[in-house]
VEXDREN-2710 file (C-alpha; in Angstrom, 1 decimal):
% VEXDREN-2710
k/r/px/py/pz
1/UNK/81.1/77.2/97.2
2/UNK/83.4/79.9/96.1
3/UNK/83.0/82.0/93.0
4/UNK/86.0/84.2/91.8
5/UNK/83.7/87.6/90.3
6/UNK/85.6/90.1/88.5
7/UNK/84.6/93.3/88.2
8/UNK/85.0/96.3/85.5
9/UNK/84.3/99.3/87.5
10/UNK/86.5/99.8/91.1
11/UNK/82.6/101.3/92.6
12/UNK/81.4/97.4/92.1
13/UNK/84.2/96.0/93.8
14/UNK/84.1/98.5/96.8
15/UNK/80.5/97.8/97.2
16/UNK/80.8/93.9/97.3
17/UNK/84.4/94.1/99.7
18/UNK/84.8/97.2/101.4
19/UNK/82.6/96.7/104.1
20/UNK/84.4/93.4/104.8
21/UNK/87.9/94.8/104.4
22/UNK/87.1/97.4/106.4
23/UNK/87.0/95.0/109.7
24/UNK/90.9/95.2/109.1
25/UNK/90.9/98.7/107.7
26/UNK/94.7/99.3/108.3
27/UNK/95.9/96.3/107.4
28/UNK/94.1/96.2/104.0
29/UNK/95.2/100.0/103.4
30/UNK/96.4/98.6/100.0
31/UNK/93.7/97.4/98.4
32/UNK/91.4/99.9/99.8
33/UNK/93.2/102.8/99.1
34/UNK/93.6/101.1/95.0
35/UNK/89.6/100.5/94.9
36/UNK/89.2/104.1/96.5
37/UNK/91.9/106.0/93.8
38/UNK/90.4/103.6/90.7
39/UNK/87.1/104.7/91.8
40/UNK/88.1/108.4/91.5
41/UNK/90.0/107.8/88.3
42/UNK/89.7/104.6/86.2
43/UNK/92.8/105.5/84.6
44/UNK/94.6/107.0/87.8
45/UNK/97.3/103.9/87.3
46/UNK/98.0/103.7/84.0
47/UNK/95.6/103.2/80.7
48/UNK/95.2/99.6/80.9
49/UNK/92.6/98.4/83.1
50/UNK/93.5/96.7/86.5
51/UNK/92.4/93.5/87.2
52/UNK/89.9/93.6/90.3
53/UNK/88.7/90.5/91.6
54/UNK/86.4/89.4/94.5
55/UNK/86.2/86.5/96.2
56/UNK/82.7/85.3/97.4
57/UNK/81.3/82.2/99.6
58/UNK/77.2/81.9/99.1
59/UNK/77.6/85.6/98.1
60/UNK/79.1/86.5/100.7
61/UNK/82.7/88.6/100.3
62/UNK/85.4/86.4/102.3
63/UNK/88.4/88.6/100.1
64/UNK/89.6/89.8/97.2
65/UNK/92.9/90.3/95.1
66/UNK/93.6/94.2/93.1
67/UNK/96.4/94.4/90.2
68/UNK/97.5/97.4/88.2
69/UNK/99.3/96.9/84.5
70/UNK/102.7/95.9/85.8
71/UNK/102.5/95.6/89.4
72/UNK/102.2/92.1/91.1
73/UNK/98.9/90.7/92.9
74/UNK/97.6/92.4/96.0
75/UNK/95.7/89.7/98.2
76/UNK/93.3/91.0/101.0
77/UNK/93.1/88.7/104.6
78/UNK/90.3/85.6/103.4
79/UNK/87.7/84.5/105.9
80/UNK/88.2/81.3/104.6
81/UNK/90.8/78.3/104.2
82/UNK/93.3/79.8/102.5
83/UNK/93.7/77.0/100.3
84/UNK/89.7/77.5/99.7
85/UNK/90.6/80.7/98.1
86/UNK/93.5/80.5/96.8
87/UNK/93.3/77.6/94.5
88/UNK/90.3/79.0/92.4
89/UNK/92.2/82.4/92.0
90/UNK/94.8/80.7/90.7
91/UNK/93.1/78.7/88.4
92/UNK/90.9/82.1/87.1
93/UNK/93.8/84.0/86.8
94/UNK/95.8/81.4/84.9
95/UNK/92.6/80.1/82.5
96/UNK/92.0/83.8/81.7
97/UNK/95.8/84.3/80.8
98/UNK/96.8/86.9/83.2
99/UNK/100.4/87.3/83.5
100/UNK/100.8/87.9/87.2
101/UNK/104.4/88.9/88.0
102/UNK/104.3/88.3/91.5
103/UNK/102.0/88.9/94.7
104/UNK/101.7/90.8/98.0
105/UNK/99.5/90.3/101.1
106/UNK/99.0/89.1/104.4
107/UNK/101.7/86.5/105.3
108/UNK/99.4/83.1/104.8
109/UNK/97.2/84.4/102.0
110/UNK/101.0/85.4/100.1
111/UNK/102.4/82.3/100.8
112/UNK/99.7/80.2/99.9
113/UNK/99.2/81.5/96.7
114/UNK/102.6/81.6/95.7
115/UNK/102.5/78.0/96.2
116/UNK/99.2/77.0/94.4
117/UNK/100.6/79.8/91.4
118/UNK/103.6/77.8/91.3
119/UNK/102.1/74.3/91.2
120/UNK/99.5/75.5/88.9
121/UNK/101.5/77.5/86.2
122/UNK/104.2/75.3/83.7
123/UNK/107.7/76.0/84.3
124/UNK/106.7/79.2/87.1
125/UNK/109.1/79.8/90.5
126/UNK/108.6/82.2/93.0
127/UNK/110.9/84.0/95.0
128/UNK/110.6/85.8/98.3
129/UNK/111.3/89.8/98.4
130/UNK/110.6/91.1/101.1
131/UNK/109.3/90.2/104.8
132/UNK/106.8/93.5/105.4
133/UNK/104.9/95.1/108.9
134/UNK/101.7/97.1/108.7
135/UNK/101.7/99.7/111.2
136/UNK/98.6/101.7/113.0
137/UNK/98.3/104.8/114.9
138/UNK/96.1/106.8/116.5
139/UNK/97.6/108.7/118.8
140/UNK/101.2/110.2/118.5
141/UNK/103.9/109.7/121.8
142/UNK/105.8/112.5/122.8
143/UNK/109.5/112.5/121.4
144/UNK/112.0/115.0/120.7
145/UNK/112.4/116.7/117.9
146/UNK/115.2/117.7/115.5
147/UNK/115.9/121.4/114.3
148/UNK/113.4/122.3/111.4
149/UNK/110.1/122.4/110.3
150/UNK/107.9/120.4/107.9
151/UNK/105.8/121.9/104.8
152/UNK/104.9/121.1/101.9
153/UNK/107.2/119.9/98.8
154/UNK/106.6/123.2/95.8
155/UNK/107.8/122.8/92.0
156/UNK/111.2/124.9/93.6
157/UNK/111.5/121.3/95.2
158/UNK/110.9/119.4/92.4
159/UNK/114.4/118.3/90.9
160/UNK/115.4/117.6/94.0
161/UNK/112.7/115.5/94.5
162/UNK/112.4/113.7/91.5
163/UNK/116.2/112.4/92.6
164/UNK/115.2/111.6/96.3
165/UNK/112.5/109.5/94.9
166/UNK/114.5/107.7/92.2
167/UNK/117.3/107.1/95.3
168/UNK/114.4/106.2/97.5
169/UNK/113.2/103.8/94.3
170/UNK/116.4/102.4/94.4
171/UNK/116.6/101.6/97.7
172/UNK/113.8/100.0/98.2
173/UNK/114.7/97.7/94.7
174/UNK/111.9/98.8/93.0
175/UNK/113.9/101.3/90.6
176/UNK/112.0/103.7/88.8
177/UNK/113.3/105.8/85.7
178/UNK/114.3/109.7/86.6
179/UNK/111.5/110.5/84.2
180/UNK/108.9/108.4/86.3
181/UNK/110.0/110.0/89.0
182/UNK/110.3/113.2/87.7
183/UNK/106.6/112.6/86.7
184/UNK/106.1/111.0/90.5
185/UNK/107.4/114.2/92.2
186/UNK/105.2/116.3/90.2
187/UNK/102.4/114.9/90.5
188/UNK/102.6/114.7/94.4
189/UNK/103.8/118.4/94.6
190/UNK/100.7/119.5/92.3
191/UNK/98.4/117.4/94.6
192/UNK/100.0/118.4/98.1
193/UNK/101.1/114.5/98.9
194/UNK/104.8/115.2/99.7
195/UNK/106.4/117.3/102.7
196/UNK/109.9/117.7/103.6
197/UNK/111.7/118.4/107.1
198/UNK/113.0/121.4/106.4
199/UNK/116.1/122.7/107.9
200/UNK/118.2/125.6/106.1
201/UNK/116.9/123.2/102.9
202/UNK/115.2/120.0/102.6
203/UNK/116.6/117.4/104.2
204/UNK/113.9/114.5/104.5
205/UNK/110.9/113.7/103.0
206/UNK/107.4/111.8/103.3
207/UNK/104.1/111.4/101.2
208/UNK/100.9/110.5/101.9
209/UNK/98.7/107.7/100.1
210/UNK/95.7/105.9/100.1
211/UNK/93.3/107.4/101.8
212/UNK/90.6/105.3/103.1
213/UNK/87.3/106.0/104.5
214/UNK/88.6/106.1/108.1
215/UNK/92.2/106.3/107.8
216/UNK/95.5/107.3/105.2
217/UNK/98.5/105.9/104.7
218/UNK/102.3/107.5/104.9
219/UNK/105.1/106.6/102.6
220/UNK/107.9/107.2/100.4
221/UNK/109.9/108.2/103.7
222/UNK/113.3/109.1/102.8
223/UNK/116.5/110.8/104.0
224/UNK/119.4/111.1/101.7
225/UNK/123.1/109.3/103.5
226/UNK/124.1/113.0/104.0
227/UNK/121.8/114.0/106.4
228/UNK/120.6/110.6/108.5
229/UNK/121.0/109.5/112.1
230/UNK/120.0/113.2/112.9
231/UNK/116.4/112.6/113.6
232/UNK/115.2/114.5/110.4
233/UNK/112.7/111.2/109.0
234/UNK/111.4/110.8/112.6
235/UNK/110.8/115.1/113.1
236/UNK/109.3/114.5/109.5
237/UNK/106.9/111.5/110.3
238/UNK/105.8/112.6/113.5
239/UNK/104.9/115.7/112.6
240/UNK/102.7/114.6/109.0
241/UNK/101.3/111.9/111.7
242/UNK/100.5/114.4/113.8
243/UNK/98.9/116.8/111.2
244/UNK/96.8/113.7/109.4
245/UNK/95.3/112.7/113.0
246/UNK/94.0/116.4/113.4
247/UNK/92.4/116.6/109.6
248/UNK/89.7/114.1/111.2
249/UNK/91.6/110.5/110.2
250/UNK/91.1/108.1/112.7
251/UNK/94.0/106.2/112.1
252/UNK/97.7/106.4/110.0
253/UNK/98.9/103.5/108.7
254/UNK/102.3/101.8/107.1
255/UNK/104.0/99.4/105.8
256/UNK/107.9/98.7/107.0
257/UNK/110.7/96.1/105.5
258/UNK/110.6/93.5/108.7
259/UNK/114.8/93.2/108.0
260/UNK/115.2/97.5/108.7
261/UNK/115.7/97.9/112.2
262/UNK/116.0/101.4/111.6
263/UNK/112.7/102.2/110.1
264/UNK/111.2/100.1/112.8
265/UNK/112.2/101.6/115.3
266/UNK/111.8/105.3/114.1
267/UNK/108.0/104.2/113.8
268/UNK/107.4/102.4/117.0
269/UNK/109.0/105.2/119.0
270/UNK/106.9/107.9/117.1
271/UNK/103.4/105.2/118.5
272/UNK/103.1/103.1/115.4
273/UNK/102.1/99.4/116.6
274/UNK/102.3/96.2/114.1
275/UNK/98.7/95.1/113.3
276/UNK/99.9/92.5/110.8
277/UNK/102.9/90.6/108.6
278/UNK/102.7/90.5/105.0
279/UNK/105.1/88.8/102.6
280/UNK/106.1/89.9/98.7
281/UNK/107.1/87.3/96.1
282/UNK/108.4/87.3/92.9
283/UNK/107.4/85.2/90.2
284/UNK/109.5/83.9/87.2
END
């Protein structure tokens, strides 16, 4: 039978999931990488506490579903029926009044719940965002690069920053403030996340998140119209790949927009190969 546990503390949850997420380590970057950061620092995402839920079968971990205040639902892969899982997840999260503004995860889990949220909760819809592809590597291919070099973003890079990431924000349609990402750049200057492809002056960036037991994820990739279709993001992604395989991660991961051929094909041609689809909704 299933049982929906939650949990207060992110150690509890890692100990009952990890070891099951971890079969699909690079697809389930995500919710890894959140248990792994809440672990570090309950209050690494904001002051209210996340909602951390795992999903059990005879005691047995067959998934689990992470939320920060504000953020919509990660689901993990379930090693059950999705329907199995999904329905009493609903139901605990709706009983126990948590306002869930949407959810993100592998492309049946997503779907599924989106369904059984909608069915469930009075007057809800649900809209789809975005059709997403997790990406592995473990081994860089040869391509050329552009003129430049990376290192690392410093506070002389930070206003300049703190607008790329409120572009990149933007871009993405998940807008941020210039304050929260003035807050953002800071942050991942002070803890040595974000590089830029330098060349005369930054002209691309990338940031690193999540770090898992195995592996770490790259993000936040971003070249301003000004300087694209020059190779900068690629130079720049290769090269932080490159670096992260050589500091003893067995794998990079991320996650791409399936509708930005661009992207795409900047990650396959650096050795990135899909491992999985995931969908986002958005729930009203």
């Amino acid at each position: 039978m299933i049982e929906i546990i939650s949990h207060e503390r992110a150690d509890d949850l890692i100990s009952q999931t990890a070891a099951y997420l971890e079969l699909h380590e690079s697809e389930h970057n995500l919710p890894l990488g959140l248990m792994y950061g809440l672990a570090g620092d309950p209050r690494r995402y904001g002051e209210e506490p996340p909602v951390m839920l795992s999903v059990q079968d005879g005691g047995r971990a067959v998934g689990m579903a992470i939320m920060t205040h504000g953020r919509k639902l990660i689901l993990s892969r379930f090693d059950v029926k999705t329907e199995d899982a999904v329905v009493p997840l609903v139901r605990h999260l709706h009983m126990n009044e948590v306002p869930v503004p949407g959810v993100v995860g592998p492309e049946e889990e997503a779907r599924g719940f989106s369904d059984s949220w909608v069915e469930a909760v009075p007057g809800a819809s649900s809209r789809l965002a975005m059709r997403m592809r997790a990406f592995e590597i473990k081994e860089v291919a040869d391509v050329p690069l552009s003129e430049g070099t990376m290192r690392l973003a410093t506070m002389d890079d930070h206003a300049l920053m703190a607008r790329w990431i409120w572009e990149f924000s933007e871009q993405i349609g998940e807008p941020t403030g210039p304050e929260a990402a003035a807050g953002g750049a800071e942050r991942y200057i002070q803890t040595e996340q974000l590089y830029i492809w330098d060349r005369g002056g930054p002209v691309s960036m990338a940031k690193t998140s999540r770090a898992t037991r195995n592996g770490i994820s790259i993000n936040g990739v971003y070249t301003p119209a000004e300087h694209r279709n020059k190779g900068f993001a690629t130079s720049c992604v290769w090269s932080l790949t490159k670096k992260l395989l050589s500091d003893d991660y067995s794998f990079c991961s991320l996650f791409t927009d399936q509708l930005n051929p661009t992207s795409n094909s900047i990650y396959t041609n650096i050795g990135y190969k899909p491992v999985g689809d995931a969908l986002t909704y958005d729930f009203a």
